[in-house]
C-alpha positions as a Markdown table, in Angstrom:
| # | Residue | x | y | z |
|---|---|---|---|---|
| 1 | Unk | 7.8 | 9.1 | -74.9 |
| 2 | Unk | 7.2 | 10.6 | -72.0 |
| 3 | Unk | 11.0 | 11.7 | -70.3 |
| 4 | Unk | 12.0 | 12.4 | -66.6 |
| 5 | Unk | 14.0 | 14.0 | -64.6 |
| 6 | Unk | 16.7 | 12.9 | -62.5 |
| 7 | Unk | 16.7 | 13.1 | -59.1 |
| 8 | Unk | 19.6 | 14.5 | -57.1 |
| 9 | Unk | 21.5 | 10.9 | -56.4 |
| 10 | Unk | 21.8 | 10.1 | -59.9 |
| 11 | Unk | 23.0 | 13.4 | -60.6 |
| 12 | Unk | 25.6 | 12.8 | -58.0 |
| 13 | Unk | 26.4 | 9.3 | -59.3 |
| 14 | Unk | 26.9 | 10.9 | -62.8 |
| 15 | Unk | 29.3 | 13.3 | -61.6 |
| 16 | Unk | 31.2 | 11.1 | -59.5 |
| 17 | Unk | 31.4 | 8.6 | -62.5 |
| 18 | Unk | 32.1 | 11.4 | -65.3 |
| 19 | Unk | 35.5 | 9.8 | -66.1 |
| 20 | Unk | 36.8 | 6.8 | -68.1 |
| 21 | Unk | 36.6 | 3.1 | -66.5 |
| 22 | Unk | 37.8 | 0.3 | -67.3 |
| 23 | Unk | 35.4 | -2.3 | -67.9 |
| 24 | Unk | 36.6 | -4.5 | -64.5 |
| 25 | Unk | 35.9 | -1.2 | -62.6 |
| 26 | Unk | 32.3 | -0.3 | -64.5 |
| 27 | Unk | 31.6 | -4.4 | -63.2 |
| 28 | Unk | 33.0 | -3.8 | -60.0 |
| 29 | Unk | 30.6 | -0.6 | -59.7 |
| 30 | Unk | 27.8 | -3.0 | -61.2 |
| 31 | Unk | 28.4 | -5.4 | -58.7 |
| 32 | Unk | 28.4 | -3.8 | -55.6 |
| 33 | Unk | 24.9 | -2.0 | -56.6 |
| 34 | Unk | 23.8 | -5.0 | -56.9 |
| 35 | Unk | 25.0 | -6.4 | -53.9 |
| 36 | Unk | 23.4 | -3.4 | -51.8 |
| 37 | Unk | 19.7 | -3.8 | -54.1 |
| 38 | Unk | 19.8 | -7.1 | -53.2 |
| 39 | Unk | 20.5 | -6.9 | -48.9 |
| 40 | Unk | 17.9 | -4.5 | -49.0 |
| 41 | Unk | 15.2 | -7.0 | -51.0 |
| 42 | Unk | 16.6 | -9.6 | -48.7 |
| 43 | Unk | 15.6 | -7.6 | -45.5 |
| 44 | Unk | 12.4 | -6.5 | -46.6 |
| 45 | Unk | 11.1 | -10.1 | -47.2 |
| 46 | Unk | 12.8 | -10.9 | -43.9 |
| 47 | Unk | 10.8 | -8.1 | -42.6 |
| 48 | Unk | 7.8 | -9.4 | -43.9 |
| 49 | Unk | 8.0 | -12.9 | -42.5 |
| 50 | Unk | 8.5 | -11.4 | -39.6 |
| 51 | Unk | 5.5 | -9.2 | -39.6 |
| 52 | Unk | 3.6 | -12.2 | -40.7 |
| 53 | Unk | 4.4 | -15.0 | -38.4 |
| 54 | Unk | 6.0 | -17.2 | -40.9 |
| 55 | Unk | 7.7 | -20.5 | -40.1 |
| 56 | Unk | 9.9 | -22.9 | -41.6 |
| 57 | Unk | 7.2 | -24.9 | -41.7 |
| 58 | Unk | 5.2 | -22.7 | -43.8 |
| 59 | Unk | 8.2 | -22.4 | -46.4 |
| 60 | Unk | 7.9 | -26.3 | -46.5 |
| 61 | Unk | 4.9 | -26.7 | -47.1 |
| 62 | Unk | 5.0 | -24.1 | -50.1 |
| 63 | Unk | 7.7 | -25.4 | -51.6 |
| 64 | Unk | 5.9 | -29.1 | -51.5 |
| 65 | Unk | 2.4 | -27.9 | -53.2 |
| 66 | Unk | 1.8 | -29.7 | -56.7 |
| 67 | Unk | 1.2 | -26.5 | -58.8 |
| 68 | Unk | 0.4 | -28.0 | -62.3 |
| 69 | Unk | -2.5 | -29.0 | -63.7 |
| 70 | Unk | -2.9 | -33.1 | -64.3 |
């Protein structure tokens, strides 16, 4: 297995974390990674749409396609 090395954020997150949590602080820490991962997914699809031209109307008609086979 092929092991690598870690860059110099999540050395800094392992410092800054080298301590004992309690498990409502280690899913408070979860959380709010989350929360940023996702605003930055949700931006770059807005971003996207954007680049693209999308409309509403495109998003409707997507979500109305039959997809399975008869």
């Amino acid at each position: 297995m092929q092991t690598s090395r870690l860059n110099e954020v999540q050395r800094g997150l392992l410092r800054m974390f080298n301590r004992e949590m309690t498990l409502e602080e280690t899913l408070e820490v979860k959380q709010l990674l989350t929360h940023h991962y996702a605003q930055k997914a949700r931006q770059s699809a807005t971003d996207v749409a954007l680049q693209k031209g999308y409309t509403q109307a495109d998003y409707a008609k997507v979500l109305n396609q039959q997809k399975r086979t008869p």
